[in-house]
Residue, then its C-alpha position, 0 to 999 in steps of 0.5 A: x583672181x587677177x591681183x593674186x596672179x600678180x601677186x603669185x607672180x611677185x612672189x617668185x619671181x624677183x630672182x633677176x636682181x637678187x640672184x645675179x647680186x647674190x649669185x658670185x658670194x653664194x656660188x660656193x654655198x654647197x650646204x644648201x641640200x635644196x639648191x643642190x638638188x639637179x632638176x633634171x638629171x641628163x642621162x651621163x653615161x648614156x649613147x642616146x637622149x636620156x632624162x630623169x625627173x626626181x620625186x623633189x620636181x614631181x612634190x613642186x606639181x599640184x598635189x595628185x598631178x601625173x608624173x607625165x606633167x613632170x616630164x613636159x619640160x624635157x626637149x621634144x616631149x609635148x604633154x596635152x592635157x585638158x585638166x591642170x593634173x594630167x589626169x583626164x585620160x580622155x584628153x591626155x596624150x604624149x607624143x615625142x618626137x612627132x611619134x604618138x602615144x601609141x608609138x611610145x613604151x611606158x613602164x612602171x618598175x619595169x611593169x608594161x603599161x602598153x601605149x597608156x591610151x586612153x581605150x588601153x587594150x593592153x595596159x593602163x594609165x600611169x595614173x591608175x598605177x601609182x600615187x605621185x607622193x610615191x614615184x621616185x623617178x620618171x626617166x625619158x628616152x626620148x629615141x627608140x628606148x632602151x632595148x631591155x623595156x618590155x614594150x613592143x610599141x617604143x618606135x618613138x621613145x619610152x618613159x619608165x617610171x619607178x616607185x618610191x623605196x620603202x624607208x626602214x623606220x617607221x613613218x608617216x605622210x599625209x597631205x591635204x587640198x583644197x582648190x579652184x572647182x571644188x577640188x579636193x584631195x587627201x594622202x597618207x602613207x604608212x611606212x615601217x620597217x627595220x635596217x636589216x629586216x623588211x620594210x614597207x608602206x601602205x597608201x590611200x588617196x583620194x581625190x574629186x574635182x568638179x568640172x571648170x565648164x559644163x557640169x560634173x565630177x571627176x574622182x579616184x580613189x587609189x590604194x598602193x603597197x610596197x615591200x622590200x624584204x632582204x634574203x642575204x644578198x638577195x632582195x624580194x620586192x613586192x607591189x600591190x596597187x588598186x584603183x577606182x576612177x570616175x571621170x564625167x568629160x568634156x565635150x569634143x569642140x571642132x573649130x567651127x563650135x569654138x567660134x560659134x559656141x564658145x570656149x565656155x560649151x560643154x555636154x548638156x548635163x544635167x539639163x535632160x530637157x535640153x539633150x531631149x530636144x536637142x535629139x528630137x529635133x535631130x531626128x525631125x531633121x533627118x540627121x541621126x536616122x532615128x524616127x520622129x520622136x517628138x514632132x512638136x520640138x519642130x526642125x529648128x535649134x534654140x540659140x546658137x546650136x545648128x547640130x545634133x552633135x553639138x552637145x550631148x546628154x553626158x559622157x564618162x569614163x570607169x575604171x577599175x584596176x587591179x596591178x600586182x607584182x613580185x619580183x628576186x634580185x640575187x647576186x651570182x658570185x662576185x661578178x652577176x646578178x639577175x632579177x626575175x619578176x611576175x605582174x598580174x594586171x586586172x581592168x574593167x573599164x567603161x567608156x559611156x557616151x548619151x548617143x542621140x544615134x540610136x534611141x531607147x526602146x521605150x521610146x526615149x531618143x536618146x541611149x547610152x552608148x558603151x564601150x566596154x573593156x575587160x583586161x586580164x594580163x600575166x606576165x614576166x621578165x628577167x634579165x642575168x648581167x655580168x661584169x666581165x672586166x671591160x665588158x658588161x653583158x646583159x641578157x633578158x627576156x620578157x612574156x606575157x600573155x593578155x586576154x581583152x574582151x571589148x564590146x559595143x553595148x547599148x543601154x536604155x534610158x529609164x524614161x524622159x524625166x529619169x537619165x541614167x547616172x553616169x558615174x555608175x555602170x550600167x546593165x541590162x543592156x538592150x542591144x550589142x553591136x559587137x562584142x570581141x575576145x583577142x588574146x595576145x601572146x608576147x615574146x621579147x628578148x635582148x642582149x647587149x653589151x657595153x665594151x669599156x675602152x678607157x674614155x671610149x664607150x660602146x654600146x651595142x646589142x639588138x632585141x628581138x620579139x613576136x607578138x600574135x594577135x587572135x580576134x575572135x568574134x561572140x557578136x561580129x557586126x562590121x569589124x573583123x575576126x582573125x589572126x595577125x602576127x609581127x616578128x622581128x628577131x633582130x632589131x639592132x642598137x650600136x652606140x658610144x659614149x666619149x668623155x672629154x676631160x672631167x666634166x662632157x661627154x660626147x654620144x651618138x647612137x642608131x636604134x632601130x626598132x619594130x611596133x607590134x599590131x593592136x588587138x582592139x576593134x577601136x585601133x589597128x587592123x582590127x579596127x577596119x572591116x572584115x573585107x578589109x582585114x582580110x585584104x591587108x593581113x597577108x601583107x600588113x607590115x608592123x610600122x618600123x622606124x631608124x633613129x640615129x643620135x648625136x649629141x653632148x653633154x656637159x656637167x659641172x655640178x654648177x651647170x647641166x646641159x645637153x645638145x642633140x641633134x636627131x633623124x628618123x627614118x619611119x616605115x609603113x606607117x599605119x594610120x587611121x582615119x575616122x570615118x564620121x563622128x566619134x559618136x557613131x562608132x563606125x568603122x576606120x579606115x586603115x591607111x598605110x601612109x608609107x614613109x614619115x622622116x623627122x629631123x630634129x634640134x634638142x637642148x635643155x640645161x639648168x644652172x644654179x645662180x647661187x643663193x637658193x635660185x636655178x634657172x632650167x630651159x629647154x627648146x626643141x625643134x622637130x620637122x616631121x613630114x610624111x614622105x608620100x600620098x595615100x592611094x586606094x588598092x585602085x590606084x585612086x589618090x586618097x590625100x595629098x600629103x606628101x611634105x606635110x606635116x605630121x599630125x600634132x607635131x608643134x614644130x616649136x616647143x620652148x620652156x623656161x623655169x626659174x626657181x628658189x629654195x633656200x631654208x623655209x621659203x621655195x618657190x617656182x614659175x614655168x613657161x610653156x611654148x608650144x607652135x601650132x598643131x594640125x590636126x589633119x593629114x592635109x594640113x588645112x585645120x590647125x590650133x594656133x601656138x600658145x603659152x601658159x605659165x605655171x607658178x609653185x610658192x611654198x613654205x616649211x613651217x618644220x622640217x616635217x610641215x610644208x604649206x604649198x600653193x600651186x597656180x595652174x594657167x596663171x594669166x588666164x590663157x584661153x586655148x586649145x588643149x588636146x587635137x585627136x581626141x576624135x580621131x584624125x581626118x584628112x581635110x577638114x574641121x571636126x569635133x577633135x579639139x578638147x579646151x584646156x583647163x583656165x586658171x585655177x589655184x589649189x593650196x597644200x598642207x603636207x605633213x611627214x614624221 
């Protein structure tokens, strides 16, 4: 493999000689489509950071990537994930500016998907919605979001995405790959329609890939339709999608594991004897709680295993989900317009864990440990514009209502020569820790107002929200039934754009914004224990953050580029800090961390070299540190973290992409710098920085058949993917770290007539 990176590598990356000869005589070549296309549009017009990646960047990922693989080039947006697509919820996360991915908004179609994580009790995955041959755009905000977005969750930013129109011909798309671990994946989508008539498409895809370490599989299958249909000047549009996922994962390494064990460890699947013994000898010893199981596996674990914990029979992750949504855009006169639209989102999710905690009853030590979710969402929003000469006014509202039903169960393994299969759901279980029912009400509104002052530009407006969150117990155990609500009717937005002659622009904005509590047992002030709750609900505030911008723009149709600077002030942060393994399941320990405040440095920009070449770049700094100690209710210090650094915040993120496409031959090789993270409040344990290196080269056979071959990690890089994927502690190492994904090569046919 090492001579095909190189070659990969050659292949498109020669743009320093021939660009730079080429670039002069061919600046003005403007008949090239593929050269002119932006990759990445900067947000004119706009008082804050605002990016949009086109579907022509998403088509360059591997074939199946999320569309969040897309935007990890942006300035301050840090993507982690331990599989080359993106998908892999257990290990995915999104974090912008410091601010987490519970502290973000995403949208599809202006559809809530609440905080995209991966034990979602309000929305779900973006990869669960949305095939990526059918997205549009991605668009980034990388402040506190545009005040219309139906999130109660943005303190940090938003990423709406927005799906593919249908085209009014009929047409066909199917793509097909093959690659690194058995992956496999296949598109197609059917389009018909008319100019003056209705239009729409029909997709399916599938995709499976076995894991690069350990044993297992991860697979999807996904349905997506959408219609358009013209009434007069008004349009209905419609979207279905369905989704089936099945992803076995990786084991959870702690710092201590990667050097004792190695990068290369994972669950025991599918060595059952080995789980077995494993979890006898863990009970010999006194460490899981359980009784003896078997005396004669004796106290001592083979090879390098010095715990219980290092490795588990098998985990997974199922989920089932069903989005639908309907929405009018009607012009009113000559001047308004307004768009109403309904959603319907149903889930049921599994997240599977062999725990050597709790053992069978039939006398098997090992279980299987469940959380299981059920989502049934009902929501609408609207928005009524109008155009009164200088001024522009937007009024809209959003409603939802959500109901989440989440349990602990337990499930018993058939005997010790027979485990469960976990790619299945299981029943019958044996036992039910909890088992909680929460409705949530929302209710946003916002208005604003863009005031247009010849080269001036002003932006301003507010929104405002409630959010009540119910838990109501059906089998309480140690976590927390009761009501909690956060209200917050006028969080204000102020801003204003300047253009300087044709071609820049300056911006500067301030954004303040309110995040509503959870209503899960596993996150939020549900998360805690009943005595807990009943202590803090009085007096609970919902985190809150101020960001002010400042920044500027230029584009010239040759160069695009934008510079920022930022500061954010963040109140009554909320953080939770586990209190043992992530096996166990106990319950956290809820801490309000006071102050965060981070300073900022943004620049991105790309520049067409002529003759088919671009180059894009992009760095960010970000200083985020916690602005006081922790303390009990008593007084007693907890962490010392006052001027520390928030957790999983790089302080450098660099990327660089050179690119070429010119009549049948493109291609891509990108760069991605990330300084190093910590992954506990202290600041005691961290992950080293790492660069990886990503590589596209294509071919178009005809205008309608493309072959593309993809490299991911191209050089091999050995490194951490994800911190937090336990939870975060204090002080100290902990089984939180998942390991990223080494090189693999996935090859492309794509066909489209």
């Amino acid at each position: 493999m090492r001579r095909f990176s190189v070659f990969l590598l050659a292949s498109v990356a020669f743009i320093p000689q021939a660009a730079l000869a080429a670039a002069d005589a061919a600046a003005a070549d403007e008949g090239d489509a593929a050269a002119d296309a932006e990759i990445v549009v900067y947000g004119q017009g706009q008082s804050k950071q605002v990016q949009e990646v086109r579907a022509a960047q998403i088509a360059e990922l591997a074939p199946g990537s999320s569309p969040i693989r897309a935007i990890e080039k942006l300035p301050s947006v840090n993507i982690q994930s331990a599989d080359a697509f993106g998908n892999y919820e257990w290990s995915t996360r999104v974090t912008i500016r410091s601010f987490n991915q519970n502290q973000l908004g995403f949208t599809f179609d202006g559809i809530p998907l609440g905080d995209m994580s991966y034990g979602n009790h309000n929305g779900l995955h973006i990869s669960r919605v949305v095939s990526p041959e059918n997205i549009s755009s991605v668009r980034v905000s990388q402040g506190a979001g545009a005040i219309g977005t139906q999130s109660t969750s943005s303190l940090g930013g938003t990423v709406e995405t927005l799906s593919l129109d249908p085209k009014d011909r009929l047409g066909i798309a199917v793509n097909g790959t093959y690659g690194s671990n058995e992956t496999i994946r296949g598109f197609a989508r059917v389009n018909v329609g008319s100019p003056d008539g209705a239009r729409g498409f029909v997709s399916y895809a599938y995709g499976t890939t076995d894991k690069y370490r350990g044993t297992g599989k991860q697979d999807q299958h996904m349905v997506n339709a959408k219609i358009v249909v013209p009434l007069g000047e008004a349009k209905i549009d419609g979207w279905f999608s369905w989704s089936d996922r099945r992803e076995q994962d990786y084991q959870d390494m702690s710092l201590d594991m990667l050097s004792r064990l190695g990068y290369g460890w994972d669950n025991a699947y599918p060595d059952y004897a080995a789980a077995l013994l494993y979890a006898d000898i863990g009970n010999n010893r006194g460490e899981t709680g359980a009784p003896v199981s078997n005396a004669a596996a004796g106290t001592v674990y083979p090879g390098n295993v010095t715990t219980v914990d290092d490795a588990y029979y098998d985990a997974s992750g199922l989920r089932k989900d069903t989005v639908a949504g309907l929405g009018i855009t009607a012009p009113i006169g000559d001047s308004a317009n307004f768009a109403l639209k309904g959603y319907y989102h149903k889930n049921k999710g599994m997240g599977l864990w062999a725990t050597p905690y709790v053992p069978s009853p039939n006398g098997v030590p090992i279980s299987v440990r469940t959380t299981e979710y059920d989502i049934e969402r009902t929501g609408l929003f609207g928005n009524f514009d109008i155009d009164l000469g200088s001024n522009h006014l937007s009024i809209g509202g959003w409603w939802e209502h959500n109901d989440f039903h989440q349990a602990r169960r337990f499930y018993a393994m058939p005997s010790r020569t027979q485990p469960l299969d976990f790619r299945v759901y299981p029943t019958n279980a044996f036992f039910t820790q909890w088992e909680f029912d929460f409705a949530t009400e929302t209710l946003q509104y916002h208005v604003s107002d863009e005031i247009e002052l010849g080269d001036l530009k002003l932006d301003l407006g507010w929104k405002g929200f409630r959010v009540e969150n119910k838990a109501t117990a059906v089998i309480q155990a140690s976590f927390p039934q009761g009501k909690i609500a956060a209200e917050d009717w006028f969080q204000p937005h102020a801003g204003a754009t300047l253009k300087l002659g044709g071609n820049g622009e300056l911006f500067a904005g301030f954004t303040q914004a309110t995040r509503a509590f959870a209503s899960a047992t596993t996150t939020g002030p549900f998360s805690t224990t009943q005595a807990g709750f009943d202590a803090i609900k009085g007096s609970l505030k919902p985190e809150s953050s101020d960001t002010y911008e400042l920044g500027a723009r230029y584009n010239d149709g040759r160069f695009n580029g934008v510079i920022g600077v930022y500061l954010v002030n963040f109140h009554n942060r909320l953080l939770s800090a586990a209190s043992g393994s992530s096996i166990v399941g106990s319950p956290s320990v809820l801490q309000n961390v006071g102050a965060v405040r981070s300073v900022g440095f943004e620049a991105a920009g790309d520049i067409k070299l002529g003759a088919g070449f671009s180059l894009f770049a992009s760095y960010s700094y970000t200083d985020a540190t916690y602005q006081n100690d922790v303390y009990n209710v008593s007084g007693v210090l907890l962490a010392a973290i006052k001027g520390k650094t928030v957790v999983d915040s790089p302080r450098h993120l660099l990327r660089g992409e050179l690119s070429y496409d010119s009549g049948p031959l493109f291609g891509r090789i990108g760069v991605n710098y990330m300084s190093e993270r910590f992954f506990t409040y202290t600041n005691d344990k961290s992950v080293p920085g790492r660069a990886l290196v990503d590589a596209t080269l294509g071919y178009r056979v005809t205008d309608g058949i493309e072959v593309q071959l993809n490299a991911n990690n191209l050089f091999d890089k050995q490194y951490v993917a994800t911190v937090g994927s336990g939870g975060f502690g204090n002080s100290g190492d902990r089984q939180t770290l998942l390991v990223g994904a080494p090189q693999q090569f996935f090859l492309t046919l794509k066909t489209e007539f």
